[in-house]
VMD Tcl script that builds the backbone (N, CA, C; Angstrom):
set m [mol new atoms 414]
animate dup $m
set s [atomselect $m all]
$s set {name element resname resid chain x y z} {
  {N N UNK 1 A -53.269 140.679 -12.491}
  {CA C UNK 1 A -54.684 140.601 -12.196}
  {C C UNK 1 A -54.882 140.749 -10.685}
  {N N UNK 2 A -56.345 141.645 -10.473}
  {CA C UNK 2 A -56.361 141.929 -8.897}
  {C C UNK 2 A -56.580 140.253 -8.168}
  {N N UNK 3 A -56.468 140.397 -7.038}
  {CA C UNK 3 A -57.176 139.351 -6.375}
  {C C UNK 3 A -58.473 139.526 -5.662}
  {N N UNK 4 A -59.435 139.216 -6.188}
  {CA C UNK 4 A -61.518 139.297 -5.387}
  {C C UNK 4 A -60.637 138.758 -3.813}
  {N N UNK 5 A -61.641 140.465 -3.163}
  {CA C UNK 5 A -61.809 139.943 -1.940}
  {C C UNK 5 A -63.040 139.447 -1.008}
  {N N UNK 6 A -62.934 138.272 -0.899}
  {CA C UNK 6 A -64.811 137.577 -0.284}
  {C C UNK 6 A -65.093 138.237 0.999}
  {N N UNK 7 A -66.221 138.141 0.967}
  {CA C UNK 7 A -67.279 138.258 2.249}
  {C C UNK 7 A -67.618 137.343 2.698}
  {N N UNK 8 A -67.699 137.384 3.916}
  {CA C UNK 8 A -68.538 136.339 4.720}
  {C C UNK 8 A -69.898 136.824 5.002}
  {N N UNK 9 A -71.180 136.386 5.155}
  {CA C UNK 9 A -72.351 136.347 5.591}
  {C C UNK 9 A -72.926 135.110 6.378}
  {N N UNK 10 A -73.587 136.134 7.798}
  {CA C UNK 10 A -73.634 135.511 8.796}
  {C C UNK 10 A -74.933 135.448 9.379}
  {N N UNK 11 A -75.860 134.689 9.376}
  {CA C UNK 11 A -76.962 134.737 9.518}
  {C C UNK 11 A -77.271 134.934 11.193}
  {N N UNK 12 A -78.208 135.979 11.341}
  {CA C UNK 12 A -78.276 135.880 13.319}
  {C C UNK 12 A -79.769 135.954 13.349}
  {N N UNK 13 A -80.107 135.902 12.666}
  {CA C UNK 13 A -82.012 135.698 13.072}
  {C C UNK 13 A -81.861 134.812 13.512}
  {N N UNK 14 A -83.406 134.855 14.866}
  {CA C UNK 14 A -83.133 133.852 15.824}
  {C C UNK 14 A -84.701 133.750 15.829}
  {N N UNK 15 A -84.846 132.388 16.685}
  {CA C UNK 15 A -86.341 132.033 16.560}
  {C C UNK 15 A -86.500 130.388 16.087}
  {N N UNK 16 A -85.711 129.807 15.602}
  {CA C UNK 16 A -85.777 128.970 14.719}
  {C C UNK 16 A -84.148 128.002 15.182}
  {N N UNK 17 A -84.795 126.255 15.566}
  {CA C UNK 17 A -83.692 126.158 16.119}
  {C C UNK 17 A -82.741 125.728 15.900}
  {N N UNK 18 A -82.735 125.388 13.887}
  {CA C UNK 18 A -81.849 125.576 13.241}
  {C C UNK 18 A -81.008 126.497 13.219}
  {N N UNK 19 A -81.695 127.462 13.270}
  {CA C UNK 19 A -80.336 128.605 13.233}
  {C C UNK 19 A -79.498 128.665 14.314}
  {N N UNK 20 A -79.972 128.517 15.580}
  {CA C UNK 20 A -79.140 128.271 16.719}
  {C C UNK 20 A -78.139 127.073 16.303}
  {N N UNK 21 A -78.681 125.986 15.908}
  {CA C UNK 21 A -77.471 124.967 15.530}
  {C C UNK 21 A -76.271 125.219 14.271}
  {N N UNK 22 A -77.021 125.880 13.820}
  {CA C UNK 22 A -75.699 126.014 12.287}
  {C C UNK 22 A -75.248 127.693 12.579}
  {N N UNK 23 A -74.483 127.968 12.827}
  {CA C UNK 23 A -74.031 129.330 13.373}
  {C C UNK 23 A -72.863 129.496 12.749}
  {N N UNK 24 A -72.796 128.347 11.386}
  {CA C UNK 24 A -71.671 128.201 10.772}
  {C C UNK 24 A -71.554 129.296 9.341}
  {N N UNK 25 A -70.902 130.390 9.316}
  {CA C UNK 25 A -71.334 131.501 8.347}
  {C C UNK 25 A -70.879 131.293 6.761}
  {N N UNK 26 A -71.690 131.454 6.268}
  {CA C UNK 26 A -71.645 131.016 4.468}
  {C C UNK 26 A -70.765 132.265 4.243}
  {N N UNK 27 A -69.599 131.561 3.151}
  {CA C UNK 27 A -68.734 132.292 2.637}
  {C C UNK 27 A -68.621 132.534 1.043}
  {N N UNK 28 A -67.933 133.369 0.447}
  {CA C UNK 28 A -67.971 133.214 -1.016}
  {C C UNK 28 A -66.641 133.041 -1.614}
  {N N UNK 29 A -66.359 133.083 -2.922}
  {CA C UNK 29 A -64.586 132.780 -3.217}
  {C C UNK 29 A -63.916 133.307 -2.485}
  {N N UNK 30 A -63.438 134.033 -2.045}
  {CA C UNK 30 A -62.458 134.365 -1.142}
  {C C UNK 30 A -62.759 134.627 0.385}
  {N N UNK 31 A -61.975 133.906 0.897}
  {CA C UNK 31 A -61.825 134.348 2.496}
  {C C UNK 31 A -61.558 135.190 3.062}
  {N N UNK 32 A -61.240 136.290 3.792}
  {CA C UNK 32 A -60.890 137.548 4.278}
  {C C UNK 32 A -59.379 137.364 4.545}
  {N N UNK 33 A -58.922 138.248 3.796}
  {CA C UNK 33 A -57.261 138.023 4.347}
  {C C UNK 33 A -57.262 138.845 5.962}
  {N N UNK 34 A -56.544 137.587 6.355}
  {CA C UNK 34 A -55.565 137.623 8.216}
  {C C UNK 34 A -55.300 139.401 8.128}
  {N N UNK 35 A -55.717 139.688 8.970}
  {CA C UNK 35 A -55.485 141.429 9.794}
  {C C UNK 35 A -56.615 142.136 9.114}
  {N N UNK 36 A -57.419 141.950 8.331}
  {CA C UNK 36 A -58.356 142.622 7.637}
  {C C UNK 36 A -59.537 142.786 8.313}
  {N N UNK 37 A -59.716 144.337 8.639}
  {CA C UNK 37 A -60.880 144.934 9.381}
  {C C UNK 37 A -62.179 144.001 9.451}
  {N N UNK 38 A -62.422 143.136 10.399}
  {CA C UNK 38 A -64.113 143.155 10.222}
  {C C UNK 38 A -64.507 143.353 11.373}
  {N N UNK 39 A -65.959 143.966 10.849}
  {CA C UNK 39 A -66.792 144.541 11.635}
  {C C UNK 39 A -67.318 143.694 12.559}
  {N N UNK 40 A -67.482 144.145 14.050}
  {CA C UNK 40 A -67.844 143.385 15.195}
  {C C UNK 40 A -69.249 143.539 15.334}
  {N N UNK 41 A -70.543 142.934 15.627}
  {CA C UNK 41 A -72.011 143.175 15.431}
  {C C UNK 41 A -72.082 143.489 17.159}
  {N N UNK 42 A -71.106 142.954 18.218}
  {CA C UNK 42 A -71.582 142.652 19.294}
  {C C UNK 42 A -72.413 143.723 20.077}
  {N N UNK 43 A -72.204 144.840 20.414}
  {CA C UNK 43 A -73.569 145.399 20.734}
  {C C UNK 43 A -74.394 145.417 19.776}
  {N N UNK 44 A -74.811 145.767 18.616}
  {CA C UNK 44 A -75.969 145.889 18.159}
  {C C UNK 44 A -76.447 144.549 17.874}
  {N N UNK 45 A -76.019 143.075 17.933}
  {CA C UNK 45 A -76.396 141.740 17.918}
  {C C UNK 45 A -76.779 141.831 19.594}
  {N N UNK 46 A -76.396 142.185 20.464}
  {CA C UNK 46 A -76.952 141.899 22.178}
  {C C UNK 46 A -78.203 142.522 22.124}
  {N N UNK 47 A -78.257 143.642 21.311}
  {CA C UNK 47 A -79.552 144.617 21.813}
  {C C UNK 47 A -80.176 144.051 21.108}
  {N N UNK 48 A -80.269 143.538 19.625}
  {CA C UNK 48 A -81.278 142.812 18.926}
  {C C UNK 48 A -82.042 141.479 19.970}
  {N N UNK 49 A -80.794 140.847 20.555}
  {CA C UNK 49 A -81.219 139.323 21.295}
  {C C UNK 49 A -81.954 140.337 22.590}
  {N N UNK 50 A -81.907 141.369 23.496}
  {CA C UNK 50 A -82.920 141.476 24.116}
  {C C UNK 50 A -83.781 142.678 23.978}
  {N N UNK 51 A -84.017 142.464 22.720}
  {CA C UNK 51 A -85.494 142.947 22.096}
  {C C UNK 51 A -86.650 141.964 21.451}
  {N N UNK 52 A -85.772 140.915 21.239}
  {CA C UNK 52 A -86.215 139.475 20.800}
  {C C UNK 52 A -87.123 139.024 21.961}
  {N N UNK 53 A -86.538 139.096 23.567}
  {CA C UNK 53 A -86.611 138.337 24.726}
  {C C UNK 53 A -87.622 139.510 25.280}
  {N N UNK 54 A -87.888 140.849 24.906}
  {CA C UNK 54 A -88.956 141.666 25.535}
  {C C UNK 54 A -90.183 141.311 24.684}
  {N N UNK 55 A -89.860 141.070 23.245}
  {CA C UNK 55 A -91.727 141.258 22.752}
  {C C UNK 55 A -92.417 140.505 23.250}
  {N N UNK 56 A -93.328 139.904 22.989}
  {CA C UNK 56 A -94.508 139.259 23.371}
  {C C UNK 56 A -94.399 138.266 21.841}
  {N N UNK 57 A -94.544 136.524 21.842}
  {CA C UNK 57 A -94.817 136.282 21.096}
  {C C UNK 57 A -96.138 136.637 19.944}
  {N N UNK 58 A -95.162 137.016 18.593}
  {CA C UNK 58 A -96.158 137.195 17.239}
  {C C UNK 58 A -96.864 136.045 16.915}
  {N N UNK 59 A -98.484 136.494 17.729}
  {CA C UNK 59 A -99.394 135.246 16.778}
  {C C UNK 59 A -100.894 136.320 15.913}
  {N N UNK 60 A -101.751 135.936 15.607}
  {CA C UNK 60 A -102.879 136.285 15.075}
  {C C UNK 60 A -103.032 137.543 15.549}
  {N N UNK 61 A -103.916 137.169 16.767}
  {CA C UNK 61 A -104.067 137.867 17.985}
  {C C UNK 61 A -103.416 139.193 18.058}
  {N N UNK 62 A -102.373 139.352 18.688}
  {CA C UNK 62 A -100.873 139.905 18.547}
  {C C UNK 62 A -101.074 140.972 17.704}
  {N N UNK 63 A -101.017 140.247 16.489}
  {CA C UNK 63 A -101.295 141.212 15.270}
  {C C UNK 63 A -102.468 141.850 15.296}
  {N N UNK 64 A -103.840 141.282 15.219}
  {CA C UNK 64 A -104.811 142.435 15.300}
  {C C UNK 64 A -105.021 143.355 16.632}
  {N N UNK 65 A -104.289 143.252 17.546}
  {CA C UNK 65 A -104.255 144.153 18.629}
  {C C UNK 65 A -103.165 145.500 18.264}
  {N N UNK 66 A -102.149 145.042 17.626}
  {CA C UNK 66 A -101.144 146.008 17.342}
  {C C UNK 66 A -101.924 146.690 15.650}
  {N N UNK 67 A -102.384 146.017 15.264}
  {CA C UNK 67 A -103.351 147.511 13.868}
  {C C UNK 67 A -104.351 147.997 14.333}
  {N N UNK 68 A -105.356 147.389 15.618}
  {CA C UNK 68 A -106.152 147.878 16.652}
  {C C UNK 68 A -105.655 149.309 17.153}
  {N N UNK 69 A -104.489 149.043 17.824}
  {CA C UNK 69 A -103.991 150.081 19.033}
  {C C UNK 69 A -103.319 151.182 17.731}
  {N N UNK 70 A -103.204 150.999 16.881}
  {CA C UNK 70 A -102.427 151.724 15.410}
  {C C UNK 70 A -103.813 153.217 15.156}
  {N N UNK 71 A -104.996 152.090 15.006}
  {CA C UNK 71 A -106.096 152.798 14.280}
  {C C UNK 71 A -106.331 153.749 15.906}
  {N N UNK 72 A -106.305 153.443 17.163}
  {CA C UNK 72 A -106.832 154.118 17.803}
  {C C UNK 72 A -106.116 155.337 17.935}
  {N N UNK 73 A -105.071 155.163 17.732}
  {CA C UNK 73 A -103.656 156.268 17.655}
  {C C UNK 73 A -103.820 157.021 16.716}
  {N N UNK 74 A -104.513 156.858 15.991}
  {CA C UNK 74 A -104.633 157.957 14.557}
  {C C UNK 74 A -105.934 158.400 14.884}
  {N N UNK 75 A -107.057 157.989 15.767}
  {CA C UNK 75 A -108.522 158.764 16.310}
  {C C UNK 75 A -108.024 159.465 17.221}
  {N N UNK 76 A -106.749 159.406 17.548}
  {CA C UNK 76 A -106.285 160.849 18.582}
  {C C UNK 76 A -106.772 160.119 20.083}
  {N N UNK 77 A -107.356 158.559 20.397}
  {CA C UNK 77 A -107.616 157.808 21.462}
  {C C UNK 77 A -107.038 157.264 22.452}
  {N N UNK 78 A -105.431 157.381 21.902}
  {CA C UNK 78 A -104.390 157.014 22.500}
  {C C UNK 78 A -103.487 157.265 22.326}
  {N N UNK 79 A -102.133 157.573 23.212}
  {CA C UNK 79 A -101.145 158.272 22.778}
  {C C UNK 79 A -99.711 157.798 22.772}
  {N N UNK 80 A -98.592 158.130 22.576}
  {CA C UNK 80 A -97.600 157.217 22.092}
  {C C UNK 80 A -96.856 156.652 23.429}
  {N N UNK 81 A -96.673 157.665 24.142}
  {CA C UNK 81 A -95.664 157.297 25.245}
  {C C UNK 81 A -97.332 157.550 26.693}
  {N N UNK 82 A -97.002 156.915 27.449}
  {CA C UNK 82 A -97.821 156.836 28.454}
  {C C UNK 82 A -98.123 158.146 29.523}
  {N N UNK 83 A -96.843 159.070 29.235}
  {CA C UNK 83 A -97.116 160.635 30.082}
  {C C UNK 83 A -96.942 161.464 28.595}
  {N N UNK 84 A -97.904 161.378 27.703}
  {CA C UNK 84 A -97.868 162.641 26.812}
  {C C UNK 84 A -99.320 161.979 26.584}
  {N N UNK 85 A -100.351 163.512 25.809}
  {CA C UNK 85 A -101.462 163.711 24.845}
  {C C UNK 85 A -101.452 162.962 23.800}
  {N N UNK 86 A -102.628 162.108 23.750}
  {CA C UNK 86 A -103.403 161.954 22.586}
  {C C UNK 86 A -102.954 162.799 21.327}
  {N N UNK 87 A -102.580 162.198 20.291}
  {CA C UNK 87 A -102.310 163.424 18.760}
  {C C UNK 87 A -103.601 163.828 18.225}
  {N N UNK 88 A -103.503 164.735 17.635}
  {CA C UNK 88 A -104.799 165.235 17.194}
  {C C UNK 88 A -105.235 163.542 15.863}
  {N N UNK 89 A -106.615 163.877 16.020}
  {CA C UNK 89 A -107.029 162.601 15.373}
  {C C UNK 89 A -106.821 162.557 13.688}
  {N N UNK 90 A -106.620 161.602 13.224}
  {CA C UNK 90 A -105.781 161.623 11.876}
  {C C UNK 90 A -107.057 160.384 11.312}
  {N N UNK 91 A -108.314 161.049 10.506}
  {CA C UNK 91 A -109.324 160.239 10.206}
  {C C UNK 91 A -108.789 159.431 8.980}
  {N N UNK 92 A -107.791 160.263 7.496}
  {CA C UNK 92 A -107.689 159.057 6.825}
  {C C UNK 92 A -106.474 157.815 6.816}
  {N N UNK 93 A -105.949 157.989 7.992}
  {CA C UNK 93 A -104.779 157.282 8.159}
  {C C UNK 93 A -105.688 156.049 9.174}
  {N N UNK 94 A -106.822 156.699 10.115}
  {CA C UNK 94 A -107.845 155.602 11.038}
  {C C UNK 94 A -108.332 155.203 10.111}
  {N N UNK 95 A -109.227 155.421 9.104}
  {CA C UNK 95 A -109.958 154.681 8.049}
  {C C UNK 95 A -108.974 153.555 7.242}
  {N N UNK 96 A -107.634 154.232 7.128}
  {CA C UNK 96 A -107.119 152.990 6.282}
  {C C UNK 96 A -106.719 151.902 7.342}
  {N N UNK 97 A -106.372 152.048 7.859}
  {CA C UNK 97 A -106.089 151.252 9.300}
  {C C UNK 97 A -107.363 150.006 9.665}
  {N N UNK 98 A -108.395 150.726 9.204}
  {CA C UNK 98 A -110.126 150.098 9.494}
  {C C UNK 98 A -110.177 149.093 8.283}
  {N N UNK 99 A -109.712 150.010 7.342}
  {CA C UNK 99 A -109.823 149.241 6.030}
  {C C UNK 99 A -109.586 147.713 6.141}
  {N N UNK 100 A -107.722 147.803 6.574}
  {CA C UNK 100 A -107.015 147.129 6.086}
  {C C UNK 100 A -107.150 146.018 7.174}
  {N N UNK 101 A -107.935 145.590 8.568}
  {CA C UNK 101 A -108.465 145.177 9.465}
  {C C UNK 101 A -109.768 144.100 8.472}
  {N N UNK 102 A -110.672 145.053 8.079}
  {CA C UNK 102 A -111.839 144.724 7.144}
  {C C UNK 102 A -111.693 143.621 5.784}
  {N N UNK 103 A -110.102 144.187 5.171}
  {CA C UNK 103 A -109.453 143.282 4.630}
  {C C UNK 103 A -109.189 141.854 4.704}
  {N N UNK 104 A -108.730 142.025 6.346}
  {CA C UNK 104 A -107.984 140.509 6.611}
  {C C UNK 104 A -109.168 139.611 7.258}
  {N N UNK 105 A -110.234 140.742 7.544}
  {CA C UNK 105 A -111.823 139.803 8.332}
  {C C UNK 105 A -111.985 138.925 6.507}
  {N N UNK 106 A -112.355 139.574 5.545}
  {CA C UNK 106 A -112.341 139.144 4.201}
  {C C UNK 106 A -111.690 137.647 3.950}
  {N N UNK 107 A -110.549 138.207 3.666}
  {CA C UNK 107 A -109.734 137.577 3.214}
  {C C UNK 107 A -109.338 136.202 4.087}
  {N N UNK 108 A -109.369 136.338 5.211}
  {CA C UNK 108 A -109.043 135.197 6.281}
  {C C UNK 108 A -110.881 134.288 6.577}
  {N N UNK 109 A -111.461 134.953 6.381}
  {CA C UNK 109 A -112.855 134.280 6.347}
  {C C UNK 109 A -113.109 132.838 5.639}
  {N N UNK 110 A -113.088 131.808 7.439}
  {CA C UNK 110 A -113.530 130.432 7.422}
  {C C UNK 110 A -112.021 129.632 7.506}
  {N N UNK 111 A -110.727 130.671 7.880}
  {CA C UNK 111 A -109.373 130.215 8.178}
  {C C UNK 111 A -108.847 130.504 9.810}
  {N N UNK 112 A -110.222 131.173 10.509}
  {CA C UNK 112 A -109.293 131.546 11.908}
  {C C UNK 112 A -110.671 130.757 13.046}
  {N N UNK 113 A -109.777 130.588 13.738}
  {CA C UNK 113 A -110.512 130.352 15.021}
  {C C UNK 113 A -111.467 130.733 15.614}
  {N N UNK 114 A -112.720 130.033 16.521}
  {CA C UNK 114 A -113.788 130.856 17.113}
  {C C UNK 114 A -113.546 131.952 17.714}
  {N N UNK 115 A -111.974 131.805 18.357}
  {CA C UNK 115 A -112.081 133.227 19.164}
  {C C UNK 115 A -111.374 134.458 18.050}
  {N N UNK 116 A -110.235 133.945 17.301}
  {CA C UNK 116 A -109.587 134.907 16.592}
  {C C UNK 116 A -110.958 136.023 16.173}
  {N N UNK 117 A -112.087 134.918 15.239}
  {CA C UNK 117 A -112.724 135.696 14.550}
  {C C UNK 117 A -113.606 136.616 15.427}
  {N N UNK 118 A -114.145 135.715 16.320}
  {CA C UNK 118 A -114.442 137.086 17.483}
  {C C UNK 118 A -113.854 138.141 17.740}
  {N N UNK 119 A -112.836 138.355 18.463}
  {CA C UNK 119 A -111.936 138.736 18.081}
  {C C UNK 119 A -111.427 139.915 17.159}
  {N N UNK 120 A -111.379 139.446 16.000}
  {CA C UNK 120 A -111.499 140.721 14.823}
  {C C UNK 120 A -112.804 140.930 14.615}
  {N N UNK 121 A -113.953 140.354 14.796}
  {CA C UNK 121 A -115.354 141.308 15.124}
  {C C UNK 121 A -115.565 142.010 16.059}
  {N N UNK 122 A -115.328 142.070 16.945}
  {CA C UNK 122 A -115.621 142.978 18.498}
  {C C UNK 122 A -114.783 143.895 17.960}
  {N N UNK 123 A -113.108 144.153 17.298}
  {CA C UNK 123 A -112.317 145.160 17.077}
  {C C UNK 123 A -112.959 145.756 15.962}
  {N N UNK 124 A -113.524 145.775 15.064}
  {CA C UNK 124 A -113.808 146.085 14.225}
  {C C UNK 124 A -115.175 146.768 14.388}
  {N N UNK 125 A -116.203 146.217 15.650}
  {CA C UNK 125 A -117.264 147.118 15.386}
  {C C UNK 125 A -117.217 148.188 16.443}
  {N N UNK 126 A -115.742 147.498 17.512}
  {CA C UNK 126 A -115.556 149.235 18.003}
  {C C UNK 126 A -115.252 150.174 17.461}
  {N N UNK 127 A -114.091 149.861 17.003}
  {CA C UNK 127 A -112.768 150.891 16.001}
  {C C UNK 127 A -114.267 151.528 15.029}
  {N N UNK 128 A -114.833 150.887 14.311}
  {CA C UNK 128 A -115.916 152.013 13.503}
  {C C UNK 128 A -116.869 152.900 14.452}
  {N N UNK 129 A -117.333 152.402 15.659}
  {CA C UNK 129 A -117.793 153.140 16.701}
  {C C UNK 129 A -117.510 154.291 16.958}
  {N N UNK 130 A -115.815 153.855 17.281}
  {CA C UNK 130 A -114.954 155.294 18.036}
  {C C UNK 130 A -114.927 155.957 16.536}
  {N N UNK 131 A -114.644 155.322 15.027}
  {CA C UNK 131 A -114.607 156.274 14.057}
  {C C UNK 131 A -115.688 157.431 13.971}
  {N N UNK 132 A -117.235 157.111 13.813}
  {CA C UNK 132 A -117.697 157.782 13.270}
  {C C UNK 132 A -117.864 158.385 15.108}
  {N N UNK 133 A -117.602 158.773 16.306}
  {CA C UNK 133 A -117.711 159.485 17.481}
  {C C UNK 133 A -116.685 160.486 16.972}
  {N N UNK 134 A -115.238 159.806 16.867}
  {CA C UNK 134 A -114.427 161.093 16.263}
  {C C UNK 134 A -114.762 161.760 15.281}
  {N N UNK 135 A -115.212 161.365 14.083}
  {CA C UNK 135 A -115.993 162.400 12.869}
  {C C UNK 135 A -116.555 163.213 13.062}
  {N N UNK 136 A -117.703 162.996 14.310}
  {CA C UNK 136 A -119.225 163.728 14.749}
  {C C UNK 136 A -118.282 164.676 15.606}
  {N N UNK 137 A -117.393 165.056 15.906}
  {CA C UNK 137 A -116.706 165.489 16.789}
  {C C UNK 137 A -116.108 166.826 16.168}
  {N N UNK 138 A -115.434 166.446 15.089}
  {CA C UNK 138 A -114.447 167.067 14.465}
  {C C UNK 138 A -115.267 168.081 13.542}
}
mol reanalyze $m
mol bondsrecalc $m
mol representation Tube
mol addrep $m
């Protein structure tokens, strides 16, 4: 009979400061036999930890600025890298974008903050602004 060879799994999401404390990796029936290839994460685990340390903490906010700056990118309003053109404007990919904004005003309604909800109102009655300017346009 063969002998099962186990895996180890190693949790590296970070954020949470449990995980910093238990860094201890869950194993299954078998252990890795001594000289047996494993894979090293260390650059692509360094570049993850400072991509972690560049974003900007994810809160509310955060989020409706990044489906904000999404929808304006598809009205052709803004462009990807900071020395290139505007893309040509992409109305049903901005509309769903509007939609799905319109959605979370819905759905989150009487759960966010005075300013959040401000907030996703001011974005929302621009983004339809600049929509129907790009329509009249096109």
């Amino acid at each position: 009979m063969e002998e099962e060879k186990g895996f180890t799994i190693v949790d590296k999401r970070h954020g949470r400061e449990e995980d910093e404390l238990e860094q201890q990796p869950a194993t299954t029936a078998a252990p890795p036999q001594a000289g047996a290839d494993q894979a090293d994460a260390g650059p692509v685990a360094d570049a993850g930890e400072r991509l972690a340390h560049e974003l900007p903490a994810m809160d509310f906010a955060t989020f409706l600025i990044s489906l904000s700056t999404s929808a304006l990118y598809h009205l052709g309003l803004v462009a990807e890298q900071e020395n290139e053109p505007p893309p040509e404007p992409d109305l049903p990919m901005a509309r769903q974008t509007i939609d799905l904004l319109e959605m979370l005003e819905e759905k989150t309604r009487g759960n966010l903050s005075d300013d959040e909800e401000k907030l996703l109102e001011s974005m929302l009655y621009e983004l339809r602004m600049q929509f129907v300017e790009v329509q009249r346009r096109s």
